[in-house]
C-alpha positions as a printed Julia matrix, in Angstrom:
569×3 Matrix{Float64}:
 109.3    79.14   96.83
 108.99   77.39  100.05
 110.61   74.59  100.5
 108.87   72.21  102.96
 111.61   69.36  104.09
 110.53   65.46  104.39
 113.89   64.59  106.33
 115.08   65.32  109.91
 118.6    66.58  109.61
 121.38   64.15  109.71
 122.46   63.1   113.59
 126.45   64.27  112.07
 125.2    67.87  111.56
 123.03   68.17  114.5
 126.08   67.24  116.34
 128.47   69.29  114.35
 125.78   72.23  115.07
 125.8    71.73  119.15
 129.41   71.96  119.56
 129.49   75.23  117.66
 126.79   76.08  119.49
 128.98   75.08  123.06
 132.27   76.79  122.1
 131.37   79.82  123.98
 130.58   80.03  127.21
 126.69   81.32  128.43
 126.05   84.23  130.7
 122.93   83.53  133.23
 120.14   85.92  133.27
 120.05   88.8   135.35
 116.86   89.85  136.78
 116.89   93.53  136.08
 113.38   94.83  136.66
 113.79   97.69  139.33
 116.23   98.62  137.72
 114.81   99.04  134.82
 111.86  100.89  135.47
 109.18   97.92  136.46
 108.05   97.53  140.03
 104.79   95.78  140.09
 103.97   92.96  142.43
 101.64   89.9   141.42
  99.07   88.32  143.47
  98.05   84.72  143.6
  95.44   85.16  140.71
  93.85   81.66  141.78
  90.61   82.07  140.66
  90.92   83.06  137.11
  94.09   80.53  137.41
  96.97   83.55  136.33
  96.52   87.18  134.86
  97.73   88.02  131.58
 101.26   90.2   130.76
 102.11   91.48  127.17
 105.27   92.72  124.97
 103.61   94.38  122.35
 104.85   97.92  120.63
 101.98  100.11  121.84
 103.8   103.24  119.89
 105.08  102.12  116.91
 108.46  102.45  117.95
 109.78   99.2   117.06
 110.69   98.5   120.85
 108.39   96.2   123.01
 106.16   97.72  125.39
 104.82   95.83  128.76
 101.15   95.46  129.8
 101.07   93.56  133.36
  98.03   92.69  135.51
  97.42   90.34  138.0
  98.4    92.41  141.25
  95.95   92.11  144.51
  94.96   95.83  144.12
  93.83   94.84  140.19
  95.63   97.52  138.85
  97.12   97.19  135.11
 100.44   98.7   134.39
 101.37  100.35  131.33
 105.14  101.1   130.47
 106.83  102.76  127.73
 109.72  100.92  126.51
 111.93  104.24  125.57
 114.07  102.28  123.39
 117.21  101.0   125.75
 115.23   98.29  127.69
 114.05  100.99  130.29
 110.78  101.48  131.07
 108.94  104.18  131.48
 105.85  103.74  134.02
 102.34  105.51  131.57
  99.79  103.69  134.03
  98.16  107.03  135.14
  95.93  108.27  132.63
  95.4   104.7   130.74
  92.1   104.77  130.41
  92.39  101.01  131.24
  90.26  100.23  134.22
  91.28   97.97  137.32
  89.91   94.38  137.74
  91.01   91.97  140.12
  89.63   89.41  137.76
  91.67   90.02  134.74
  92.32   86.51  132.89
  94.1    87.12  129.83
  95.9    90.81  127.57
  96.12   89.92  124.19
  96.98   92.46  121.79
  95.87   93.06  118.4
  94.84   95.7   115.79
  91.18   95.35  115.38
  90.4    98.28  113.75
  93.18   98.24  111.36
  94.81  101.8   111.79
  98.42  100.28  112.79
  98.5   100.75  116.35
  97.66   97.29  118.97
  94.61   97.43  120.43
  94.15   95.34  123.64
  91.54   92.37  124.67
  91.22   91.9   128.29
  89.27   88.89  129.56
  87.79   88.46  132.88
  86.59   85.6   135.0
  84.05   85.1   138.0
  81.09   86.5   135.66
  82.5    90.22  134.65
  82.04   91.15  131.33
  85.28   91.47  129.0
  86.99   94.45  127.8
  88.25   95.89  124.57
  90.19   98.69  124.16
  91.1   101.16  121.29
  94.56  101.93  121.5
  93.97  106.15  121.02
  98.11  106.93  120.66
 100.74  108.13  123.35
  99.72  105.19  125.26
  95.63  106.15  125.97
  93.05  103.43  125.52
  89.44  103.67  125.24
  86.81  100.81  126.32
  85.12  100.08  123.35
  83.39   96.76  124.44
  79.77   97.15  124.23
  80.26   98.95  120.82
  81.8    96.61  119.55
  79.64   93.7   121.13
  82.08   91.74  122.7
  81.81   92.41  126.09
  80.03   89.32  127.42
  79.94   88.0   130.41
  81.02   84.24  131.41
  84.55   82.93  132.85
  86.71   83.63  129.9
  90.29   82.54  129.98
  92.87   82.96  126.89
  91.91   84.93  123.78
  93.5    85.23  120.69
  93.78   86.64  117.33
  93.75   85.49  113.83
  91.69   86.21  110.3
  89.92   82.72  110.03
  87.76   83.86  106.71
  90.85   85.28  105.1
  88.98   88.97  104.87
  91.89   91.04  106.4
  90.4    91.63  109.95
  91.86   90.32  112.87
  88.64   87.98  114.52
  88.67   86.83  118.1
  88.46   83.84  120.09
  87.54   83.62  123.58
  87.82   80.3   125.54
  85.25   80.1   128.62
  86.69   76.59  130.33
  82.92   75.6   129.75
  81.58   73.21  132.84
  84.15   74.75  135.2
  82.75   76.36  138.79
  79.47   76.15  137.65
  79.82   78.03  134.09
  78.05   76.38  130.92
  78.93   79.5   128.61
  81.12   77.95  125.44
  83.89   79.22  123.51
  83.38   82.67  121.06
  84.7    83.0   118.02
  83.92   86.82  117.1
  83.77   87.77  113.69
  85.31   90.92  112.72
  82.54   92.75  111.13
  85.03   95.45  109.55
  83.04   98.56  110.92
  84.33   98.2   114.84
  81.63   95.15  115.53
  81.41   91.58  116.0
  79.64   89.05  115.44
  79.83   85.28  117.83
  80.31   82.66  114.52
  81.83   80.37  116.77
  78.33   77.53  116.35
  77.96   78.24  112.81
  81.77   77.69  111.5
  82.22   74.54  113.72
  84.81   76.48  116.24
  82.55   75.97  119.23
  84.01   72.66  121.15
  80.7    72.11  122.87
  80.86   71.2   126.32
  84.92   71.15  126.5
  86.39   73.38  129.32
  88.72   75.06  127.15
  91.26   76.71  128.92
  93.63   78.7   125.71
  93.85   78.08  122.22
  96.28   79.36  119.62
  95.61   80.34  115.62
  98.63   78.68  113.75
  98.91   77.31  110.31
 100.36   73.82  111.12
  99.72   72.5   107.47
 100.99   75.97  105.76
  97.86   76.24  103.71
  98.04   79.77  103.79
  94.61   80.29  106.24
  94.55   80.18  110.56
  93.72   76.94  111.9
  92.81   76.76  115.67
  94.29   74.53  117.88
  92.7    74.66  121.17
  94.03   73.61  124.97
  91.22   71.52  126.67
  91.45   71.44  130.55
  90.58   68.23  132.35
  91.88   66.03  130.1
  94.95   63.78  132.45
  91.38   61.65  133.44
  91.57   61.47  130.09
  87.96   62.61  130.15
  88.74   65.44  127.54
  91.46   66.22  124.4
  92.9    68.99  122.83
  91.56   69.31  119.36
  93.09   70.49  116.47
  90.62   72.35  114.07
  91.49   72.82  110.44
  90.66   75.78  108.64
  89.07   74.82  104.98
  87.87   77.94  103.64
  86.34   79.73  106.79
  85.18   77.03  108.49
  86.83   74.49  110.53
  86.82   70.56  110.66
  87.91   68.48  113.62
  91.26   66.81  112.67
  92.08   65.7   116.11
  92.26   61.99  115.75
  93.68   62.56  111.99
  96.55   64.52  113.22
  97.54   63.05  116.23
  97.17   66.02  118.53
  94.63   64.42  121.15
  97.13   65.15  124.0
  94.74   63.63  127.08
  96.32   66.66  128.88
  95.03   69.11  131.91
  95.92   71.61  128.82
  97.19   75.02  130.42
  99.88   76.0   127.66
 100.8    75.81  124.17
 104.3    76.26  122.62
 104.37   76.45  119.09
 107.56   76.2   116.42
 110.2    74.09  114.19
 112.71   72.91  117.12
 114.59   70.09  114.71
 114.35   72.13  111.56
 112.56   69.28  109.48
 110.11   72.5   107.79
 107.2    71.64  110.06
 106.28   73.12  113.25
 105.92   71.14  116.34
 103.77   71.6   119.13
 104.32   71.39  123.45
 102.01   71.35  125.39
 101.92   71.98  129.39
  99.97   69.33  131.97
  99.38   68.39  136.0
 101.78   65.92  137.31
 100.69   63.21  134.19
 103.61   64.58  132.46
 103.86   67.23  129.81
 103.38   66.65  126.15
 106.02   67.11  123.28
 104.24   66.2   119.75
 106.54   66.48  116.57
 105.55   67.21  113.25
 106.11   64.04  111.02
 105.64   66.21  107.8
 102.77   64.65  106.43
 100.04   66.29  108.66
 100.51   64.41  111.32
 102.26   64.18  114.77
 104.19   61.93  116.88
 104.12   61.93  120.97
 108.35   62.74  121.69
 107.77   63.58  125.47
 110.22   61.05  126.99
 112.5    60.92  124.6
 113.26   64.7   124.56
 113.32   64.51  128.5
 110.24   67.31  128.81
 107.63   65.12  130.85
 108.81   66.53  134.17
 105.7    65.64  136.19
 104.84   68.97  137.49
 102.46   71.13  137.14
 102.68   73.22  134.01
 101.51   76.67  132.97
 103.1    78.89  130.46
 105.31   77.73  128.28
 107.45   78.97  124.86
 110.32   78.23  122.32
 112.4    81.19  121.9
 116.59   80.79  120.9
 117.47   82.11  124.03
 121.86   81.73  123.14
 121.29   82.35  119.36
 122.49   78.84  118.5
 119.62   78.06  115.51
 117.93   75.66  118.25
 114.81   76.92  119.36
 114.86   76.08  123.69
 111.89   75.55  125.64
 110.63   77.34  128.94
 108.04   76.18  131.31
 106.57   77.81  134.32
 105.25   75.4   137.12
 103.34   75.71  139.99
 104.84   74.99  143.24
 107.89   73.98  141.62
 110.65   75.44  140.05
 110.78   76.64  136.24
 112.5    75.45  134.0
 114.87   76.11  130.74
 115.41   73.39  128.68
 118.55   73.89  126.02
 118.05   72.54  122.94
 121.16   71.45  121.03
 119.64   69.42  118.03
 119.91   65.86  119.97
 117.61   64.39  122.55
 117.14   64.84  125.06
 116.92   68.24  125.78
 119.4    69.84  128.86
 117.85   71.6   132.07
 119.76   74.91  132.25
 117.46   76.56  134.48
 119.83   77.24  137.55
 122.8    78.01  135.32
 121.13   80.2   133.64
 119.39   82.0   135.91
 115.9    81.06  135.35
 115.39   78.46  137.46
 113.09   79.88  140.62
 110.55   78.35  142.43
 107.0    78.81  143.65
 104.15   79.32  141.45
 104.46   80.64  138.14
 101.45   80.94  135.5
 102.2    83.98  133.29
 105.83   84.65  131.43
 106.5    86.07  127.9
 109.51   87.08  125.86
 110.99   89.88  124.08
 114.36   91.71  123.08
 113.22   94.85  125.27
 117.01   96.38  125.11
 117.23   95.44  121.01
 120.46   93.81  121.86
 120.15   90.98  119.58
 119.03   88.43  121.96
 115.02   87.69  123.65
 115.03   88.38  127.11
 112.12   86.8   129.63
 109.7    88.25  132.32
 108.22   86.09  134.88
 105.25   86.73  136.73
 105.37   84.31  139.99
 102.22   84.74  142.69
 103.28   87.02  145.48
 105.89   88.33  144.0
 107.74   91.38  142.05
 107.31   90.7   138.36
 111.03   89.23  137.18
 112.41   90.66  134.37
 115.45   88.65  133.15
 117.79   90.51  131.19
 119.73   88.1   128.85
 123.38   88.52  128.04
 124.05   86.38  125.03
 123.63   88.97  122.41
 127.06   89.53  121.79
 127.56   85.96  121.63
 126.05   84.86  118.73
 124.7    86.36  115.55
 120.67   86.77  115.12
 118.54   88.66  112.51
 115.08   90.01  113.83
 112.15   91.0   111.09
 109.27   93.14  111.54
 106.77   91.49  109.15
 104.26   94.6   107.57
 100.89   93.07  106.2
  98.55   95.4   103.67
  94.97   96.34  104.39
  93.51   96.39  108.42
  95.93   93.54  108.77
  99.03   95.64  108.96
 101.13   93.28  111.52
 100.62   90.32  109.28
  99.45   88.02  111.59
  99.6    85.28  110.39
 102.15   85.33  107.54
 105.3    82.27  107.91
 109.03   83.38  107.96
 111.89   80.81  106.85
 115.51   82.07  107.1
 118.08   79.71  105.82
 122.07   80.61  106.69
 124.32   78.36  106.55
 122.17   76.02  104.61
 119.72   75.62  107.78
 116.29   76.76  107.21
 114.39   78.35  110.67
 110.93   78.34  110.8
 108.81   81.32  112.81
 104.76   82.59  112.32
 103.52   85.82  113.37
 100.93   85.8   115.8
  98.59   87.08  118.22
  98.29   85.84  121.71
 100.96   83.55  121.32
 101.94   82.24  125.09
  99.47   81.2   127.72
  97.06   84.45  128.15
  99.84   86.73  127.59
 101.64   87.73  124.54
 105.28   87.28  123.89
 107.08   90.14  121.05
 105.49   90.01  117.56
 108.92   90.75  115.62
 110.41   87.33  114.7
 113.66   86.89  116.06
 115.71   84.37  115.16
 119.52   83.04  115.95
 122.09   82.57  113.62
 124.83   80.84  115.56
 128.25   82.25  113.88
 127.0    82.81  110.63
 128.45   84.52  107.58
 127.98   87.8   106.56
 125.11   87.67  104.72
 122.18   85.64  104.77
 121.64   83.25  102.48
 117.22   83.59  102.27
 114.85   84.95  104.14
 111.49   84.41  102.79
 108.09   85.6   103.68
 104.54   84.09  103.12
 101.84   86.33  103.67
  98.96   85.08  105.1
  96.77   84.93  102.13
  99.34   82.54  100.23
  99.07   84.4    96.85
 102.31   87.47   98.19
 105.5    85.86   98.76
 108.97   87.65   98.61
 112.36   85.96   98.9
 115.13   88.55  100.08
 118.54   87.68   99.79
 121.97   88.9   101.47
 119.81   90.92  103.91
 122.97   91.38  106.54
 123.29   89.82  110.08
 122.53   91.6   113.71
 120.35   93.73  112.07
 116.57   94.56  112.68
 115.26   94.37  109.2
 111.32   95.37  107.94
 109.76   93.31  105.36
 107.25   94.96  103.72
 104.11   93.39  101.51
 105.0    93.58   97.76
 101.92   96.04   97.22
 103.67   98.67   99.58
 107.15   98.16   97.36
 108.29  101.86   96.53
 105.1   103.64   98.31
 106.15  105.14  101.95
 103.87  107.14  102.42
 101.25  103.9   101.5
  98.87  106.08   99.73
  98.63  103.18   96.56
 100.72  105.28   94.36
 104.35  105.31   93.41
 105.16  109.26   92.81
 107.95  111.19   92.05
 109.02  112.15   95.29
 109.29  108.39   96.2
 111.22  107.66   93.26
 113.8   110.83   94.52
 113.92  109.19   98.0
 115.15  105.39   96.03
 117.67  107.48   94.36
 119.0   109.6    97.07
 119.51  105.89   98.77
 121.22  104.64   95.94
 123.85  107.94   95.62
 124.48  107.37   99.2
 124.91  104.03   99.18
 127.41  104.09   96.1
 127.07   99.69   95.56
 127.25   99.17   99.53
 123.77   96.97  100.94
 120.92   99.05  102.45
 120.66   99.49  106.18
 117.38   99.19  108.15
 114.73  102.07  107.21
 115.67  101.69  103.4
 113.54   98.28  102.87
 110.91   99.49  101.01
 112.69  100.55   98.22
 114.61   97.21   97.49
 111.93   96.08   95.02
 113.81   93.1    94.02
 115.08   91.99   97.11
 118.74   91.86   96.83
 119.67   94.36   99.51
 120.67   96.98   97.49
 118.98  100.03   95.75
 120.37   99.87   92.42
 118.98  100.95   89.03
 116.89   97.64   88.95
 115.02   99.08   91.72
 114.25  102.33   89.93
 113.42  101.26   86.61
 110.72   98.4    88.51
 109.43  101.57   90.43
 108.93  103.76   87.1
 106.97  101.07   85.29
 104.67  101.58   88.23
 104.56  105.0    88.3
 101.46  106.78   88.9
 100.91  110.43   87.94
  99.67  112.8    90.27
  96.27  112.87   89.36
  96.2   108.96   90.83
  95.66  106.75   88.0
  97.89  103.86   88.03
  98.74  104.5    84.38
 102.79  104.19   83.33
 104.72  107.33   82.59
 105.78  107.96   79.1
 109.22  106.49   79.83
 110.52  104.54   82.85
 112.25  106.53   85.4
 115.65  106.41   85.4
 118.48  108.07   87.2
């Protein structure tokens, strides 16, 4: 069950927690990019205020592939991650035309068929662009098919399933009032045959009049369905807010002023996660010069304003921003491009306020950044960065605290068209510290940062105490338990339990494979590739496993009728 906590942690363990976390020494960033296969240099991007990048697995692999656009000659790189954190460049042959106003990339698997499709935005008036991800890294522009390829200023899109119908829909923010543009925000229903439909008026999603500049799908209240949270430009005057929109059944209701999450804010990113492990997520977001915004998750629904206290105001410029455990400690850090300024990393070591690392680390460079996302591209164990700063080579910062510190990373599989689970909530608890992460879709501003959840363990024990898994839909839950360290584990929906080859049945075959695991095994835990026959979620395949598998035996005609006895070794 999940448990959702009412109390901060103590000040004693937080404290206990950072020097752990100190005892060994940090290794800076290394900005590896030519040699690892990228060369691709940005432009200034001005008008459509920064170009989207993405780490998204285009192949299946279960390595992070890179989308980048934004250069002067419009051109959008594809690379093949070939499994090392080397990069292979699969540009030529794309199918994914140049545009020198490309806003946002935001991946997702419309069509359901497992592979991550792409939405491109565009500004200045050119119509957006969806493409069908085809396999071995081909895309085809399905836009007008599909009906989404209007035409306004659209900035950051992003995916979620706001009716709760297994398709991934589609929001499109259009900045509305901005250079002359009075198009509004699109929410596009995912009709389920390759169409959509704009419901953004008639489910209360539109923001009328607000020049919404990103927006993010995230369950703050855990409810099970995708709220919208959306980042309003224009706000420091304060003329506009950010609003928070709850989702109640498929339509949404402003909670703004009931939640505490006005933020008068030139909104231009959105972080999203736990960082003081109270069982609530928290929310950053980036501003001009007025100072950036830190609000923390009280627990009841509502949100406090922490900026100066946790030392993130900064009074620059802000763009992009995430959380991501960048030393593995259990505290989730924050990074924040700036423009004309330098970035920064801010360490977070459970206490207030938060520690600029950015030149020890690495990180810190200057000029003007809008775009950065994060991934573990080498599969090292730790989530490395790339920066894309106007007028010059995209960075890509290698990190080197992998060995450091102990991490677990889980590829969350969903049933139906929404196989990545977008949307479903992850809580790991070692060491009696429960971590909080959500898959989802667009999740950085108009990029996309990895969609495995990766999260640090600091020096844990062998085993983990609980990882547990909340589908979106609220109603499949699993709890797994010992599931080992430093490992890259796949949790799969219960309905896909014992079924491989996912065709709804659990056949003889499949039963073979659980016991050729369990003979090899001999009473020693699984390794990766073994998860979905660990129908109990212990971490082993034992005789449980095979008896829960033969009481759901199907024949091979297909019905889902039990076998005259259970199946037993």
């Amino acid at each position: 069950m999940f448990k959702m906590h009412l109390l901060y942690p103590s000040t004693a363990a937080m404290v206990l927690a950072a020097c752990a976390a100190g005892a060994a020494a940090e290794e800076p960033f290394l900005n590896q990019a030519v040699a690892r296969g990228i060369s691709y240099t940005v432009g200034i991007n001005a008008q459509q205020l920064g170009a989207g990048i993405a780490f998204v697995d285009l192949d299946g692999d279960l390595d992070a592939d890179l989308i980048v656009s934004g250069s002067q000659t419009g051109l959008v790189a594809v690379y093949e991650n070939d499994g090392t954190g080397h990069f292979i460049n699969r540009t030529a042959g794309s199918g994914i035309a140049s545009s020198t106003t490309i806003s946002s990339v935001t991946p997702g698997d419309f069509d359901g068929d497992g592979d991550e499709d792409l939405h491109i935005s565009r500004a200045n008036g050119d119509t957006d662009r969806l493409y069908r991800n085809d396999g071995d890294f081909t895309f085809t522009d399905v836009s007008a098919a599909a009906g989404i390829d209007f035409a306004g200023v659209s900035m950051g899109s992003n995916w979620g399933d706001y009716n709760g119908d297994g398709w991934l829909d589609l929001y499109v923010c259009t900045r509305t009032g901005e250079n002359n543009n009075w198009e509004e925000n699109r929410l596009f229903h995912n009709n389920g045959d390759g169409t959509f439909t704009d419901v953004a008026v008639a489910v209360g999603a539109q923001a009328t009049g607000d020049p919404t500049l990103l927006a993010s799908f995230l369950d703050y209240d855990s409810d099970g369905d995708a709220d919208l949270y959306l980042g309003t430009d224009k706000g420091s005057g304060p003329s506009f807010t950010n609003r928070m929109l709850r989702n109640d059944g498929g339509v949404f209701t402003d909670v703004t002023a009931l939640t505490g999450t006005e933020a008068n804010v030139d909104c231009m990113g959105i972080a999203y996660g736990d960082i003081d492990h109270n069982g609530y997520p928290d929310l950053f977001v980036t501003n001009i010069q007025a100072g950036h915004v830190l609000l923390m998750a009280n627990g009841d629904g509502t949100f406090s304003d922490q900026s100066a206290a946790a030392g993130v105001e900064l009074f620059e410029i802000g763009w992009s921003c995430s959380f991501f455990d960048y030393n593995n400690d259990t505290w989730e850090d924050l990074y924040i491009a700036h423009m004309n300024a330098t970035n920064v990393l801010l360490k977070n070591e459970g206490l207030f306020p938060l520690v600029d690392v950015s030149a020890a680390m690495g990180v810190g460079e200057s000029g003007t950044t809008y775009i950065s996302a994060t991934a573990d591209i080498d599969l090292d164990g730790d989530l490395d960065l790339a920066v894309a700063t106007a007028f010059a080579p995209l960075r890509l910062y290698i990190n080197q605290e992998g060995d450091n510190r102990d991490w677990v990373r889980l590829k969350v599989n969903g049933t139906g068209p929404n196989v990545h689970a977008i949307g479903a909530q992850v809580r790991v608890t070692s060491q009696g510290l429960e971590q909080f992460r959500e898959v989802r879709a667009g999740t950085n501003y108009k990029s996309d940062n990895e969609r495995v959840v990766h999260v640090g363990l600091g020096d844990s024990p062998l085993n983990i105490e609980a990882i547990e898994i909340r589908w979106p839909d609220s109603t499949h839950r699993r709890t797994l338990r010992g599931y080992q360290k430093n490992r890259t584990w796949t949790a799969w929906h219960p309905t896909r339990l014992g079924d491989p080859n996912g065709d709804g049945m659990i056949d003889a075959a499949e039963v073979q494979q659980a016991i050729d695991i369990m003979i090899t095994r001999a009473g020693a835990h699984i390794e990766p590739g073994e998860e979905i026959f660990d129908m109990n979620g212990d971490c082993y395949v034992d005789t449980n496993d095979i008896l829960r598998m033969g009481i759901v035996y199907s024949t091979p005609l297909g019905s889902k009728t039990l076998g005259p006895n259970p199946i037993l070794p």
